[in-house]
C-alpha positions as CSV (number, residue, x, y, z in Angstrom):
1,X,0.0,0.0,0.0
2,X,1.3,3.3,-1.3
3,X,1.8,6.6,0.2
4,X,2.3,10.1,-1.8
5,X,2.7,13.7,0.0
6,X,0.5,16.0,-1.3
7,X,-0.2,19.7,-0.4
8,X,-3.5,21.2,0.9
9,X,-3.3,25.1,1.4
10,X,0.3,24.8,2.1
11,X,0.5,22.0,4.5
12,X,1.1,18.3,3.7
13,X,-0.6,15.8,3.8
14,X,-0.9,11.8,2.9
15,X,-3.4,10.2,0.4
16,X,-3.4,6.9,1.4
17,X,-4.6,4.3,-1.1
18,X,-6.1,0.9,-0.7
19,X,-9.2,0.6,1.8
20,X,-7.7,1.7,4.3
21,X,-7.0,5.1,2.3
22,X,-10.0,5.2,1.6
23,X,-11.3,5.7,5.2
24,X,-8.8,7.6,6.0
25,X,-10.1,9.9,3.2
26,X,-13.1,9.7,4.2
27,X,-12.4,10.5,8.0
28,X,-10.2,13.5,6.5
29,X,-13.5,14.6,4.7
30,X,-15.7,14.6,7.2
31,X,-13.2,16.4,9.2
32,X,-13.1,19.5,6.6
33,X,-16.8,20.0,6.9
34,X,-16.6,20.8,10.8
35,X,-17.5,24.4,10.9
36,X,-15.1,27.1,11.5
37,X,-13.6,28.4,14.5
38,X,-14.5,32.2,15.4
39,X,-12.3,34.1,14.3
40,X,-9.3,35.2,16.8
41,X,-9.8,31.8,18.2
42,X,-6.6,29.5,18.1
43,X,-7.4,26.0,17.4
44,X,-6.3,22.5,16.3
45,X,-5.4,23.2,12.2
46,X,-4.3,27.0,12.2
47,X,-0.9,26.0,13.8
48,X,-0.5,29.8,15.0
49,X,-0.2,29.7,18.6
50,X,-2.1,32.2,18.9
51,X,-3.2,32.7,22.6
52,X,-6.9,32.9,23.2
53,X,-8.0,35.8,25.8
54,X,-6.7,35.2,28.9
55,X,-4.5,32.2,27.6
56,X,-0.9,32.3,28.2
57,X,1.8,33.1,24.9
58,X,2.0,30.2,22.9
59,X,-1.3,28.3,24.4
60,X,-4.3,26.8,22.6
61,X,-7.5,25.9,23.8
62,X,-8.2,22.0,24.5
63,X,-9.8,20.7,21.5
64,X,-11.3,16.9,21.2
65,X,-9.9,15.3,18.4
66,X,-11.1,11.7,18.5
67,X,-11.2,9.5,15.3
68,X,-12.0,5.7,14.6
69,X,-9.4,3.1,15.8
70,X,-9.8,1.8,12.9
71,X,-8.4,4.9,11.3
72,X,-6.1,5.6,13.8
73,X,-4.7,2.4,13.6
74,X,-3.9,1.8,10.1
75,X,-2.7,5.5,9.9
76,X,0.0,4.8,12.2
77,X,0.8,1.2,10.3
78,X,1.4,3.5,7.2
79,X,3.4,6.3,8.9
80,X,6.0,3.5,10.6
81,X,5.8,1.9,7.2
82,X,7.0,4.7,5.2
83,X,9.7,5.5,8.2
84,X,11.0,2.1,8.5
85,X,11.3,0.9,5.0
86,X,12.7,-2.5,4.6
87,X,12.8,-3.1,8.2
88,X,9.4,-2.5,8.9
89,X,7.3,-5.4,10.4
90,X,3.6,-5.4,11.6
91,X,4.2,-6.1,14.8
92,X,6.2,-2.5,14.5
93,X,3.2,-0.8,13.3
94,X,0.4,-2.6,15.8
95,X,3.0,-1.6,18.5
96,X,3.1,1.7,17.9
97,X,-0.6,1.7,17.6
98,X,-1.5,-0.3,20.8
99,X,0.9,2.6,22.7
100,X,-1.0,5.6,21.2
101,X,-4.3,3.9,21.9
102,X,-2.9,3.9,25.4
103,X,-2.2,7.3,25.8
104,X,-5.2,8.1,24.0
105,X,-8.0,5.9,25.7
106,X,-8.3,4.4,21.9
107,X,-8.4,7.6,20.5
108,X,-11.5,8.6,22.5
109,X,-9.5,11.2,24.3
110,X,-7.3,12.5,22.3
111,X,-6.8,16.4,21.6
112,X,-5.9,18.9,19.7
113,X,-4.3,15.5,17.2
114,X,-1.6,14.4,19.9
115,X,-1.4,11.0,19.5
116,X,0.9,10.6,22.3
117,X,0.3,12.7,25.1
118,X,3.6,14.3,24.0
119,X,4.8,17.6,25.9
120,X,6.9,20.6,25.4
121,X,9.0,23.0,26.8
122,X,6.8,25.6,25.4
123,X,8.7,26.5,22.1
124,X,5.2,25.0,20.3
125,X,2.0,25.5,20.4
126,X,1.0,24.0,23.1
127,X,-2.4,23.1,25.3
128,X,-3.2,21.9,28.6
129,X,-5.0,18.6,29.7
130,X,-6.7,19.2,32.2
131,X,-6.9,22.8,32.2
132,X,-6.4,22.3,35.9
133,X,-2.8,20.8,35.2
134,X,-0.2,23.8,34.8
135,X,2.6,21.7,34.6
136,X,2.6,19.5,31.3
137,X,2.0,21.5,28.3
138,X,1.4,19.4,25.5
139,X,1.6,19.9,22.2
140,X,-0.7,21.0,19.5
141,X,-0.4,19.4,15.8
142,X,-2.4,20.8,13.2
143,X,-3.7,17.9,11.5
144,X,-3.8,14.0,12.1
145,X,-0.9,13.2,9.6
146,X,1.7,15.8,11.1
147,X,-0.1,14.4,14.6
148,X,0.6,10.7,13.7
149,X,4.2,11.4,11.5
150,X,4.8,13.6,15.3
151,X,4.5,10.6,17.5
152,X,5.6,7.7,15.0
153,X,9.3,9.7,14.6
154,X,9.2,10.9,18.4
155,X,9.8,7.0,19.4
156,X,11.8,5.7,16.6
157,X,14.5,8.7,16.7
158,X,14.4,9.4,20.9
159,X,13.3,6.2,22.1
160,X,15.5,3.7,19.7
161,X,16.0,1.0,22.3
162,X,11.4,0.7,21.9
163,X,12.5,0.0,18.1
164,X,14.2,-3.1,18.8
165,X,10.6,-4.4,20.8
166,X,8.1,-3.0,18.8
167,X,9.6,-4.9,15.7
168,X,9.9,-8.1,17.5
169,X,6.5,-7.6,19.0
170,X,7.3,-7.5,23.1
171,X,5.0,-5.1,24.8
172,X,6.9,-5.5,28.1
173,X,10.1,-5.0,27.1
174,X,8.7,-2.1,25.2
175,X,6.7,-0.4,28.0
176,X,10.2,-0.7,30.0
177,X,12.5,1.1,27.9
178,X,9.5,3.8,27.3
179,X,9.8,4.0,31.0
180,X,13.8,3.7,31.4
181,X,13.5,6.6,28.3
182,X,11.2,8.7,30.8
183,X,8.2,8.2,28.5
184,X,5.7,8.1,31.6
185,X,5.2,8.6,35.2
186,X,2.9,5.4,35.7
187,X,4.0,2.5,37.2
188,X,5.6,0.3,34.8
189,X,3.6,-3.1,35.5
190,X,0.6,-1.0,34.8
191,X,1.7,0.6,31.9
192,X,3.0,-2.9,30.6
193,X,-1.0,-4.7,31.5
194,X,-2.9,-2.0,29.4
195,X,-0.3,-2.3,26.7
196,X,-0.1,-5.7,26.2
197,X,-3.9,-6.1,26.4
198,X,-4.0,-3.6,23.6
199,X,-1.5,-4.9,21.4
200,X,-3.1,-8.2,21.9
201,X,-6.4,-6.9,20.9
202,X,-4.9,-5.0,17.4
203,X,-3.2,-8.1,16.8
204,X,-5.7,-10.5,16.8
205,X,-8.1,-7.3,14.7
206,X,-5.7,-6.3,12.4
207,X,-2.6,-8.5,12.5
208,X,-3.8,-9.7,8.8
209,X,-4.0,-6.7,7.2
210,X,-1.0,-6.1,4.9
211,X,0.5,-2.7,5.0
């Protein structure tokens, strides 16, 4: 399954084929028809960092971004696909999955397209969840490729000793080096449970599917 970078009002993104493209378009369509922000409002898409009144530099508001595991899923295969080449496997891709339906709670939960829970310093656009927390600002992508191609290079680049499990398919050894990598603050047998439920699950659902 093929993926070409295309350009929509300056910004890339992917046009996935196959039937899993063509969800993904579908998803991306129904996405364009949401009305609108006001204007002066920041928000996921615009990228500006814009604050909002009363907002801090730099901050967005929180923005619920969900989208169909199903979608979410096979986007992520693609992305870790296209980053891994040759060495790509499908337990690489479900792994990678199962981790951002973790942080995610299966994509239910996910905002402003951060499809990791991934933080910043500040330097981006950033948001906070909950708007009680004041201490992890995390990061706003504009769209669910750049969200997706965001996370899927965050952990192969910074967390190369997770490569080694994802591709071999070991959820525990991968929620450890997320942990030893200072991924999360949970405790690790935790972590490792809801992982290796998850992975399990995408396995057995979409283990078949070639990429």
């Amino acid at each position: 399954m093929a993926a070409q970078t295309k350009r929509d009002n300056g910004y890339p993104y992917l046009i996935l084929f196959g039937a899993a493209g063509l969800g993904f378009l579908w998803y991306r369509s129904r996405q364009r028809s949401v009305k609108p922000p006001l204007p002066g409002s920041a928000h996921p898409g615009s990228g500006t960092g814009e604050p909002a009144h009363g907002r801090a530099p730099g901050q967005v508001p929180r923005v619920l971004t969900a989208m169909p595991p199903s979608t979410a899923v096979e986007l992520i295969r693609l992305l870790t696909a296209s980053e891994l080449g040759r060495e790509y496997t499908n337990e690489a891709g479900l792994m990678l999955a199962a981790h951002s339906a973790l942080e995610t709670g299966n994509w239910q939960s996910m905002y402003n397209y951060n499809f990791g829970n991934v933080t910043t310093g500040g330097s981006r656009p950033w948001f906070l969840n909950p708007e009680s927390d004041t201490i992890h600002k995390y990061i706003d992508e504009r769209n669910p490729e750049e969200g997706a191609m965001a996370f899927v290079r965050l952990i192969l680049r910074k967390y190369q000793p997770c490569v080694y499990a994802a591709k071999v398919g070991d959820p525990a050894l991968y929620a450890r080096k997320l942990k030893e990598g200072g991924y999360y603050e949970a405790p690790v047998e935790q972590y490792t449970a809801t992982l290796t439920k998850l992975y399990s699950t995408f396995v057995t659902k979409y283990g078949w599917k070639p990429v």
